[in-house]
Backbone as numpy.savetxt, mean C-alpha at the origin, in Angstrom:
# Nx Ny Nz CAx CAy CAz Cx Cy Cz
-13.04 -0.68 11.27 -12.62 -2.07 11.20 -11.49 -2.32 12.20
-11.55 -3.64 12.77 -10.51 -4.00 13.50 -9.04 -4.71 13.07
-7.86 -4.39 13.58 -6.88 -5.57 13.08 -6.70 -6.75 13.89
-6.90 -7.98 13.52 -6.85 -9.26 14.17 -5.78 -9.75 13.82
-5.51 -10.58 14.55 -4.60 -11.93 13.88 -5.27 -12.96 13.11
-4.56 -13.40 11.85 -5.23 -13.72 10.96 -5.28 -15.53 11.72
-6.66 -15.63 11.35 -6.79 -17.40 11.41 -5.70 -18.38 10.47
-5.56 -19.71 11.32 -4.31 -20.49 10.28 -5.23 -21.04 8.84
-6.31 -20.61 8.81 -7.19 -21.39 7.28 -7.12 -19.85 6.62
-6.87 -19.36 7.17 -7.08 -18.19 5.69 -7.35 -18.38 4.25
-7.80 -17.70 3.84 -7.64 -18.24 2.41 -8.15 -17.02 1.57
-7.37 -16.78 0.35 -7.81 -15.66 -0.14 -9.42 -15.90 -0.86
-10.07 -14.64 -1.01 -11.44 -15.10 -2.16 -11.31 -13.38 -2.60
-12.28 -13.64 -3.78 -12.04 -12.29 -4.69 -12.95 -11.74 -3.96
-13.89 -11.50 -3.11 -14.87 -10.59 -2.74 -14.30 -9.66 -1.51
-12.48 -10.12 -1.40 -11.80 -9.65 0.04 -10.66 -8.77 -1.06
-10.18 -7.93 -0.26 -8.70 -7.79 -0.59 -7.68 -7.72 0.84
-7.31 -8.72 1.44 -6.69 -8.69 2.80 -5.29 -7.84 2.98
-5.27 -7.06 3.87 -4.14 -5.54 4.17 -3.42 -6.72 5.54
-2.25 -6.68 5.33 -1.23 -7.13 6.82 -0.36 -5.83 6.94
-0.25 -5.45 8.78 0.47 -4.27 8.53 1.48 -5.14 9.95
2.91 -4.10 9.74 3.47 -4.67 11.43 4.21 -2.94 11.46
4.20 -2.63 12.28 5.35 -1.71 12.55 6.99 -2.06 12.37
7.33 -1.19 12.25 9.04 -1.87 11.62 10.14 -1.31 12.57
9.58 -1.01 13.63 10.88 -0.87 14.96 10.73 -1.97 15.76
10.97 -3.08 15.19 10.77 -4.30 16.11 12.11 -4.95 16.84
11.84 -5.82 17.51 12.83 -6.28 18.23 14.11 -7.08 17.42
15.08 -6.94 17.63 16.26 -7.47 16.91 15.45 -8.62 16.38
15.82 -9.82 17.07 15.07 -11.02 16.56 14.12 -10.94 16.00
13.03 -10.30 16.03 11.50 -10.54 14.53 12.54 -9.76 13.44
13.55 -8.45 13.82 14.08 -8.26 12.34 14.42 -9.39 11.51
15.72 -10.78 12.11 16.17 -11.52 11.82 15.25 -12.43 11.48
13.98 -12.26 12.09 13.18 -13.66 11.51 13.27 -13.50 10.16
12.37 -12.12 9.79 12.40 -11.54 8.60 13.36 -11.98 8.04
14.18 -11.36 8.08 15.25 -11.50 7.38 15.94 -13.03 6.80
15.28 -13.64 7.51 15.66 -15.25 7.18 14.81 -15.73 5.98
13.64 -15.23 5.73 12.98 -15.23 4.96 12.98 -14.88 3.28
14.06 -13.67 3.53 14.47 -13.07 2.25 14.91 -14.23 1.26
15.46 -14.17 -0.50 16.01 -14.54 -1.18 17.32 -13.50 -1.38
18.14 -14.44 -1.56 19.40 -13.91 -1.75 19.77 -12.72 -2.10
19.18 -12.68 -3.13 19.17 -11.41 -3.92 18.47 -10.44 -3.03
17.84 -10.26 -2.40 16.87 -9.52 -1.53 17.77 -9.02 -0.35
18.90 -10.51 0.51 19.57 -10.10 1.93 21.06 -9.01 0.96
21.70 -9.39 0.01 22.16 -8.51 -0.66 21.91 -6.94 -1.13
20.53 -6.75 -1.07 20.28 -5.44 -1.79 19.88 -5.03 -0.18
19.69 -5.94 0.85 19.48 -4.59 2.05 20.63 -4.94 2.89
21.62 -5.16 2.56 23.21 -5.58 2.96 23.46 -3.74 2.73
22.97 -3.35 1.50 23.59 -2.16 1.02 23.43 -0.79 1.65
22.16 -0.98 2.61 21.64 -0.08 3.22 22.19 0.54 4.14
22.76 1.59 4.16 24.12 2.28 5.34 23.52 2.53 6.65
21.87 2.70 6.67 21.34 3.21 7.74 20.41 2.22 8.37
20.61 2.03 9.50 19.75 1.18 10.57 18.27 0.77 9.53
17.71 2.13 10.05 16.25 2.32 10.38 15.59 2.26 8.51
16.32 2.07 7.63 16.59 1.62 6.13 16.34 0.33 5.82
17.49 -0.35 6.80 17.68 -1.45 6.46 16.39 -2.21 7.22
16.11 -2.47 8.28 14.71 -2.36 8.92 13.64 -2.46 7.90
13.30 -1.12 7.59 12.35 -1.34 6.79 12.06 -1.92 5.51
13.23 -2.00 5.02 13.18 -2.86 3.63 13.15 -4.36 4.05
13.61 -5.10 5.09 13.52 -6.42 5.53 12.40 -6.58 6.14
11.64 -5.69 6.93 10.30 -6.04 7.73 9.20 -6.30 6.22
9.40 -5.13 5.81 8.55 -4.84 4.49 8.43 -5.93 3.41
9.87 -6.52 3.54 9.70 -7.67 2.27 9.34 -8.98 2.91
9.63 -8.67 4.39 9.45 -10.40 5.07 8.24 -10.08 5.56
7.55 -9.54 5.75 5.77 -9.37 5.82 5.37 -9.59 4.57
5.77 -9.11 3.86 5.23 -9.95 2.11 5.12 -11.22 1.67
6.32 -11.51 2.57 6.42 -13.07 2.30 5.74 -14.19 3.11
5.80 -13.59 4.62 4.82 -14.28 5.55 3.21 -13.83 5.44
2.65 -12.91 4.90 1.58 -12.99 4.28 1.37 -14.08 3.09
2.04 -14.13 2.24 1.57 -15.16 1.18 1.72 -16.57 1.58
2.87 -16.19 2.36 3.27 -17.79 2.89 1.53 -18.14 3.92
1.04 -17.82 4.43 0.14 -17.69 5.09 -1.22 -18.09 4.49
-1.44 -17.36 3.62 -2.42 -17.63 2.44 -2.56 -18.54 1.43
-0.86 -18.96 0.95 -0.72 -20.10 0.21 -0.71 -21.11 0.50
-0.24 -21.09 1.72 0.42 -22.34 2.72 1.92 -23.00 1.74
2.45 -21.99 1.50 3.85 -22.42 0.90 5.08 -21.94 2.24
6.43 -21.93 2.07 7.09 -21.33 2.91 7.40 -20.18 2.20
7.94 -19.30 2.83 8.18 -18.03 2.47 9.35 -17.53 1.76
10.25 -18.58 1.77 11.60 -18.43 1.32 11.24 -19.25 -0.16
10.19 -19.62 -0.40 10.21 -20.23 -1.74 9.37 -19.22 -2.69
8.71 -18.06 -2.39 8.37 -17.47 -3.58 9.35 -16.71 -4.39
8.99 -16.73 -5.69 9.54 -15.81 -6.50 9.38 -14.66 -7.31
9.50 -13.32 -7.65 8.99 -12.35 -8.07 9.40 -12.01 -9.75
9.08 -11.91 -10.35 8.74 -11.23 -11.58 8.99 -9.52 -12.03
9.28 -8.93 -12.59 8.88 -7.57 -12.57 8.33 -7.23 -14.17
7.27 -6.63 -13.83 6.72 -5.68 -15.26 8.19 -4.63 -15.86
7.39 -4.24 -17.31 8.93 -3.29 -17.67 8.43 -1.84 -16.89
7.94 -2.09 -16.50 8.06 -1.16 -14.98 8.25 -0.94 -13.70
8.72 -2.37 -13.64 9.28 -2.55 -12.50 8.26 -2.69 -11.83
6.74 -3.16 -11.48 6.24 -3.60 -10.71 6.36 -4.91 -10.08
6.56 -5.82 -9.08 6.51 -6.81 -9.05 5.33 -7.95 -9.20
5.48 -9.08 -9.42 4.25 -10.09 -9.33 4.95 -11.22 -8.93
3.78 -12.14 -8.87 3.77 -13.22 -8.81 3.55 -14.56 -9.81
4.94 -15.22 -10.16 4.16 -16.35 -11.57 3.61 -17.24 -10.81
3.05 -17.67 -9.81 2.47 -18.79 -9.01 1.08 -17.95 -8.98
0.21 -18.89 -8.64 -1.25 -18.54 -8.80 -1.96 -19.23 -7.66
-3.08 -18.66 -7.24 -4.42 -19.62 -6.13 -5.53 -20.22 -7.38
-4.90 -21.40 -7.43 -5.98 -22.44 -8.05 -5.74 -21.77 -9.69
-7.14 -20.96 -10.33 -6.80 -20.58 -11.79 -6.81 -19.21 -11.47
-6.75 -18.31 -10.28 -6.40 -16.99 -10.38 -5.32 -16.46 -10.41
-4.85 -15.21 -10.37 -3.52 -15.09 -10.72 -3.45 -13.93 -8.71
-2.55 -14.67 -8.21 -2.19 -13.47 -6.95 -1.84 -12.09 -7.31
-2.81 -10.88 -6.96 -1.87 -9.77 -7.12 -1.14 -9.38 -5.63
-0.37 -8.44 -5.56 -0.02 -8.01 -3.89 0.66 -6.40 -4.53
0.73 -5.61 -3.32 1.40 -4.27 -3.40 1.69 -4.23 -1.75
2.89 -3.10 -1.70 3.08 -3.07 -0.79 3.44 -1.61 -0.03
3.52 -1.34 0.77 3.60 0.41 1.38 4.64 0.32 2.62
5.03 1.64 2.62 6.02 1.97 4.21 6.01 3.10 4.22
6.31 3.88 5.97 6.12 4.90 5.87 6.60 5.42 7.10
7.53 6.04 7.57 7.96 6.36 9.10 7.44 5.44 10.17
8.06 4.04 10.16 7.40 3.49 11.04 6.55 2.19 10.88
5.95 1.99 9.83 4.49 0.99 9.69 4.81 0.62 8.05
4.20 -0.41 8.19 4.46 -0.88 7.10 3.18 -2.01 6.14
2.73 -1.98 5.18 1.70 -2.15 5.02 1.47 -3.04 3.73
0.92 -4.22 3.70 1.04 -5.27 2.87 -0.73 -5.50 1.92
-0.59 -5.49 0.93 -2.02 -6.05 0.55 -1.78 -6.97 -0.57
-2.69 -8.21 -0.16 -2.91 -9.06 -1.14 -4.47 -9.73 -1.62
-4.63 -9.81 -2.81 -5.89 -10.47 -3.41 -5.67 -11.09 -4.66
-6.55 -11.96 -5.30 -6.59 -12.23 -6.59 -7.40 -11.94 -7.57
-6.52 -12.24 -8.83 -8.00 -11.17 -9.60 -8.28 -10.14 -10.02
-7.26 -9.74 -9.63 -7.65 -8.12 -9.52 -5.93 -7.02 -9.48
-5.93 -5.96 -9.87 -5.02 -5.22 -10.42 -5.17 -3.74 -8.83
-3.98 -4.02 -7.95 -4.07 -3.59 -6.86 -3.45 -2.44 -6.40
-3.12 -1.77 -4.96 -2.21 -0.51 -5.00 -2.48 0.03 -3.79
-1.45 -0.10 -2.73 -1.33 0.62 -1.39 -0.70 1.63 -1.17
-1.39 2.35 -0.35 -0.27 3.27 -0.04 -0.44 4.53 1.45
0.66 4.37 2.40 0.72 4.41 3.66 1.78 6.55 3.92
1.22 6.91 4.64 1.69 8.13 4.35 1.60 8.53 5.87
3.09 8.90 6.71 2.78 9.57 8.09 2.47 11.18 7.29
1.69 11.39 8.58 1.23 13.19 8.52 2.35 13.89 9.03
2.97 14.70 8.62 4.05 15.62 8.60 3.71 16.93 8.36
3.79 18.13 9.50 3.60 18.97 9.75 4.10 20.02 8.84
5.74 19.79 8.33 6.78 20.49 8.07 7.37 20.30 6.77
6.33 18.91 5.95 6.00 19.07 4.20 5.40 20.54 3.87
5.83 20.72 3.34 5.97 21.99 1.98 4.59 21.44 1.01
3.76 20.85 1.27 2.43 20.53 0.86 2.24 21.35 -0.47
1.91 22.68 0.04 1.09 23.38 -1.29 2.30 23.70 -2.34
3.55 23.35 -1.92 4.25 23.46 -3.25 4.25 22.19 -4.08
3.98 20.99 -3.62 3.77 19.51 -4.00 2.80 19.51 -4.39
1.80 19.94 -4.17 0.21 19.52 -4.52 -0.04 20.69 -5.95
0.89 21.55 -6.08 1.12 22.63 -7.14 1.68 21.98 -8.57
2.77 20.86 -8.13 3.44 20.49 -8.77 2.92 19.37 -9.25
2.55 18.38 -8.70 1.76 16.95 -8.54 0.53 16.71 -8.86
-0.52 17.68 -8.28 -2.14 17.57 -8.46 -2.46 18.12 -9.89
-3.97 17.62 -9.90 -4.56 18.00 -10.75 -4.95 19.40 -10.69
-5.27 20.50 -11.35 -5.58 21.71 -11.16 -6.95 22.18 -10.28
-7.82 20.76 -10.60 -9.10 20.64 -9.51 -9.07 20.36 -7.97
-8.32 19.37 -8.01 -7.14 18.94 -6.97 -7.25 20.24 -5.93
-6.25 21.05 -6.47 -4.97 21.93 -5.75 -6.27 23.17 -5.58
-7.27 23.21 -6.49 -8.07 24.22 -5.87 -9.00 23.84 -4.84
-9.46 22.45 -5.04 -9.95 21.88 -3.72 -9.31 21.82 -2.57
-7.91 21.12 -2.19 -7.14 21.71 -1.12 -6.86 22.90 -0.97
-7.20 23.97 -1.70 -7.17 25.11 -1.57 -8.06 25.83 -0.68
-9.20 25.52 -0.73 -10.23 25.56 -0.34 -10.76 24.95 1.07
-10.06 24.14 1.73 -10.16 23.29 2.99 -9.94 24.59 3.85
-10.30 24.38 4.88 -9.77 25.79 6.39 -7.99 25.16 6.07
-7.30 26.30 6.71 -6.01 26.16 7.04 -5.06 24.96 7.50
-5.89 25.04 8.48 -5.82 24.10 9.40 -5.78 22.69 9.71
-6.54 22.13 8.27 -7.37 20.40 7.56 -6.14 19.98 6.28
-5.57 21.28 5.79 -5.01 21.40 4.86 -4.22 20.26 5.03
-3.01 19.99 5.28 -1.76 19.31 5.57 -2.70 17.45 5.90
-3.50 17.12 6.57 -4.18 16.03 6.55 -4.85 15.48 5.23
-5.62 16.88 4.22 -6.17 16.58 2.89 -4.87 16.24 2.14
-4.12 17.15 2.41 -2.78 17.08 0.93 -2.45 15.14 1.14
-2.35 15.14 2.08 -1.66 13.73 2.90 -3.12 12.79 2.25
-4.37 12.58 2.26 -5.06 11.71 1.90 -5.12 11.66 0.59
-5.19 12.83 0.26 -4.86 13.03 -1.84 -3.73 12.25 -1.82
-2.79 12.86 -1.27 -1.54 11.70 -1.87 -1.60 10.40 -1.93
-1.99 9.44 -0.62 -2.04 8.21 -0.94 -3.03 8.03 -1.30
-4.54 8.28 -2.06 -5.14 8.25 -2.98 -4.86 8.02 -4.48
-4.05 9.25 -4.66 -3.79 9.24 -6.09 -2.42 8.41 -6.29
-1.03 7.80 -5.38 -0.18 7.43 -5.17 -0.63 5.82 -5.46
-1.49 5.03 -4.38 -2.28 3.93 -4.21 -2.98 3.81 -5.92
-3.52 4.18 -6.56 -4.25 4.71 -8.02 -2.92 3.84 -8.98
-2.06 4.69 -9.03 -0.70 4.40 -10.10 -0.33 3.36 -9.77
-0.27 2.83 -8.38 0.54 1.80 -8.16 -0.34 0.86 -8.60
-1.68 0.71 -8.38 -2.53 -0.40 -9.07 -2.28 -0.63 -10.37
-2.30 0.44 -11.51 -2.25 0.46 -12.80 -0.79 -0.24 -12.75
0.42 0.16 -12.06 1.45 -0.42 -12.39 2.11 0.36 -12.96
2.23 2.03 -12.87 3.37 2.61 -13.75 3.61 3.82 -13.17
3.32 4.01 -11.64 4.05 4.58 -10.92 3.54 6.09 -11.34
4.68 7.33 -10.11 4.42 8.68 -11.02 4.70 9.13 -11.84
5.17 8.21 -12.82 5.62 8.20 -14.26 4.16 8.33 -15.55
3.09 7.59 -14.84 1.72 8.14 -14.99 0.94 9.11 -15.54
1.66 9.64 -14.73 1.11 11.18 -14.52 -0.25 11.95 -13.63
-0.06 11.92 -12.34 -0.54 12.35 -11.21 -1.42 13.14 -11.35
-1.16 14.28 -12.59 -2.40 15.01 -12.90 -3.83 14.65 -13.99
-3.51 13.67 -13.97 -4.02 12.63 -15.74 -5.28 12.22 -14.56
-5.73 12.55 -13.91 -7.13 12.09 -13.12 -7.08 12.64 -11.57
-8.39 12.76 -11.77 -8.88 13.94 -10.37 -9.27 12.26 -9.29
-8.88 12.92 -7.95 -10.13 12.00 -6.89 -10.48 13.15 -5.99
-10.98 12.73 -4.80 -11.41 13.74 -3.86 -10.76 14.26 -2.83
-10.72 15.18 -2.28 -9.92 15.63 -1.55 -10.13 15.91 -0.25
-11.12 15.80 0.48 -11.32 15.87 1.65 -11.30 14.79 2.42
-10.43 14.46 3.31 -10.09 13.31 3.99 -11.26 12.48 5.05
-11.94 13.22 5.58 -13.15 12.81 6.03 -14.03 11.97 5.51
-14.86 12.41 3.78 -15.34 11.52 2.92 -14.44 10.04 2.67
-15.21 9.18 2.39 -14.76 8.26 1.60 -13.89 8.21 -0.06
-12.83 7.78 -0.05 -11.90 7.97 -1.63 -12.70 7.74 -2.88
-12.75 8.37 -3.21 -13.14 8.32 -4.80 -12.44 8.90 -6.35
-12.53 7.69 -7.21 -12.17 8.88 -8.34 -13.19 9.59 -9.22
-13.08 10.25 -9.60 -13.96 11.60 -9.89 -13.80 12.03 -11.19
-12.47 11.39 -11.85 -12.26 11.78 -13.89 -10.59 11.02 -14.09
-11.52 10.61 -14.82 -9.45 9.91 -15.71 -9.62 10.66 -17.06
-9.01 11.59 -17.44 -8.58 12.10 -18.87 -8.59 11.39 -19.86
-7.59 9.97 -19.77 -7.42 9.50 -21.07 -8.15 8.41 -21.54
-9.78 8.39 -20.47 -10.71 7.72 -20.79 -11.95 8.02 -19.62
-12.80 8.97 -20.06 -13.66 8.77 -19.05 -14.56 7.96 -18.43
-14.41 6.83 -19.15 -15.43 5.65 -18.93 -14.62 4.69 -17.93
-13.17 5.18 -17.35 -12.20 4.51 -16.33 -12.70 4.85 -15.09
-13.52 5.88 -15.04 -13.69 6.07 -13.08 -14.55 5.11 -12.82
-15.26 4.33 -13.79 -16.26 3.39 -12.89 -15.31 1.98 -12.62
-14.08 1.87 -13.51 -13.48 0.83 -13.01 -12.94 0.72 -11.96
-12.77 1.66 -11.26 -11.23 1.79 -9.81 -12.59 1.72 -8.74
-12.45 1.25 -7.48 -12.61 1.67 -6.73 -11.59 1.68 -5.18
-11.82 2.51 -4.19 -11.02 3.31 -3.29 -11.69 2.87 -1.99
-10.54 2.63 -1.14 -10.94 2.55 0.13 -10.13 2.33 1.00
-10.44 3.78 2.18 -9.49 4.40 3.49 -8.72 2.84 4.12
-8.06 3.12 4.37 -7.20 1.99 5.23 -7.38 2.54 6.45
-7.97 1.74 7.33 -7.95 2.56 9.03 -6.91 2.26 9.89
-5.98 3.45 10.18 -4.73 3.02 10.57 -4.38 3.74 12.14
-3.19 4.24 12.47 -3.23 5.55 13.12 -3.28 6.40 13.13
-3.81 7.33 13.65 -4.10 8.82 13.47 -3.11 9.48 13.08
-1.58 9.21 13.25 -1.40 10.40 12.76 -0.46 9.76 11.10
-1.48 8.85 10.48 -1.20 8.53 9.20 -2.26 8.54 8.32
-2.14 8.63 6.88 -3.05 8.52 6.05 -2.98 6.63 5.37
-4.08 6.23 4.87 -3.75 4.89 4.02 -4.94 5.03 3.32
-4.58 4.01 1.87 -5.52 4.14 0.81 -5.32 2.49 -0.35
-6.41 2.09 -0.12 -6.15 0.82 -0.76 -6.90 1.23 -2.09
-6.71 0.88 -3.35 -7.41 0.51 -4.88 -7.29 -0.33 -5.44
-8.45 -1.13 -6.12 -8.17 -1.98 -7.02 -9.01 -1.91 -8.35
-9.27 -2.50 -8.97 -10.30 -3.08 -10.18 -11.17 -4.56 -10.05
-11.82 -4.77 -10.51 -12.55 -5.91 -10.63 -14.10 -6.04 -10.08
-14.37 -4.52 -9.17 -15.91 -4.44 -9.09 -15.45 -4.46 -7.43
-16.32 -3.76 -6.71 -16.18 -3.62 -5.22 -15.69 -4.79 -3.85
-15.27 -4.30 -3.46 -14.30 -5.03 -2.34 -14.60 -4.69 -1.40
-14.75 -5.81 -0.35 -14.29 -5.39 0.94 -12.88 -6.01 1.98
-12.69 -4.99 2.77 -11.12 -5.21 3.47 -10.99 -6.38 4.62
-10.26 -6.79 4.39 -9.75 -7.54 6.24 -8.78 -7.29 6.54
-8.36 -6.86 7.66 -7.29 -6.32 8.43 -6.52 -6.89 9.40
-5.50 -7.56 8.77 -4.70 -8.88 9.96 -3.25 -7.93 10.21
-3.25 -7.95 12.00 -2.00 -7.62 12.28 -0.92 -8.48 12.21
0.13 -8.64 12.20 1.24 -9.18 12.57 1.60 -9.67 13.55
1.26 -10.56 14.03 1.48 -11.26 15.60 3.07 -10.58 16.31
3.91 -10.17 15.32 5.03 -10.17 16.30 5.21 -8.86 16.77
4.24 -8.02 15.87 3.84 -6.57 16.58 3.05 -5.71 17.13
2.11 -7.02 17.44 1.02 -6.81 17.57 0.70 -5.97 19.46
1.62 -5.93 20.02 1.58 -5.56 21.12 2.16 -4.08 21.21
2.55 -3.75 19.84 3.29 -2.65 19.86 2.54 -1.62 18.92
1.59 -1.76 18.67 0.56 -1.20 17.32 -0.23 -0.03 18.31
């Protein structure tokens, strides 16, 4: 799939779940656009951020959230407001027509990654490949026992790319449900070879749950993993870049 710039009629429908990504080393000014965008409470909590490349990403990240919906809703961006579950997920109390907006959102050395749809119970998640993760002690600790023998099992070499697609697989998974790795990461198997298409493969505390989720690769840069999930019966993606980074992708 390609990333475009999104048309000014956009409009969400449940048979889409639309991904906006921008990179987050942008030019002073798109930071500040962003940043103009925030709610108060929002330019305050990344006021706090001691480090550049921190503060960056928490303002690109939340002002791509906002110029996505703003986009889709045709509201301004400085007027939405967020909600949180007692888990701290966020939402939205505003709605498209009688659906309810979901959105999630991802970052990751660099890129930054937005999804929104309605309808539906959602979950991104963006992962650079890192050579010099300690993988098989994470995937020991984290995976399922089927999991860790399946990455076990990859050549040497594939290893560090599988651990990396398991993760935002099963990472993307929790965040849909809404309760994080608090979850429990090993409470359901998916697949592990990064090549195939994502799937889940067993939920423990109901086996009649793998037919609800379904999974699907985010096509990004090579040397990252991405993984979108939702509920509500199969989806397909659209992929809108960010006009203000779009030269830099």
């Amino acid at each position: 799939m390609t990333w475009r710039k999104p048309p000014e009629d956009l409009q969400l429908d449940t048979a889409y779940i639309d991904v906006w990504r921008s990179r987050i080393d942008l030019a002073k000014s798109d930071v500040a656009a962003y940043a103009g965008t925030l709610s108060r409470q929002e330019r305050e909590r990344a006021a706090k951020f001691t480090f550049p490349d921190k503060y960056e990403e928490y303002v690109v990240t939340r002002g791509l959230l906002r110029k996505a919906l703003s986009h889709v809703l045709k509201r301004s961006p400085g007027t939405f407001q967020f909600d949180y579950t007692a888990s701290r997920k966020p939402y939205l109390s505003c709605s498209a027509g009688d659906a309810p907006v979901s959105f999630n959102v991802s970052h990751s050395h660099g890129q930054a990654l937005v999804a929104i749809s309605v309808d539906r119970n959602i979950g991104i998640d963006i992962e650079k490949i890192r050579a010099e993760v300690e993988y098989e002690k994470l995937a020991r600790r984290f995976f399922s026992g089927a999991e860790f023998e399946a990455l076990m099992r990859c050549p040497p070499e594939q290893r560090v790319v599988a651990f990396f697609a398991t993760w935002t697989r099963k990472e993307a998974f929790v965040k849909a449900v809404g309760k994080g790795i608090a979850f429990g990461l090993s409470e359901f198997d998916v697949n592990v070879n990064p090549v195939e298409a994502p799937v889940m493969l067993a939920t423990r505390w109901n086996p009649q749950h793998v037919s609800k989720w379904f999974m699907a690769t985010v096509d990004t840069d090579e040397n990252y993993q991405a993984t979108l999930v939702a509920d509500g019966g199969e989806f397909q993606m659209r992929l809108w870049q960010d006009h203000a980074s779009s030269d830099r992708m």
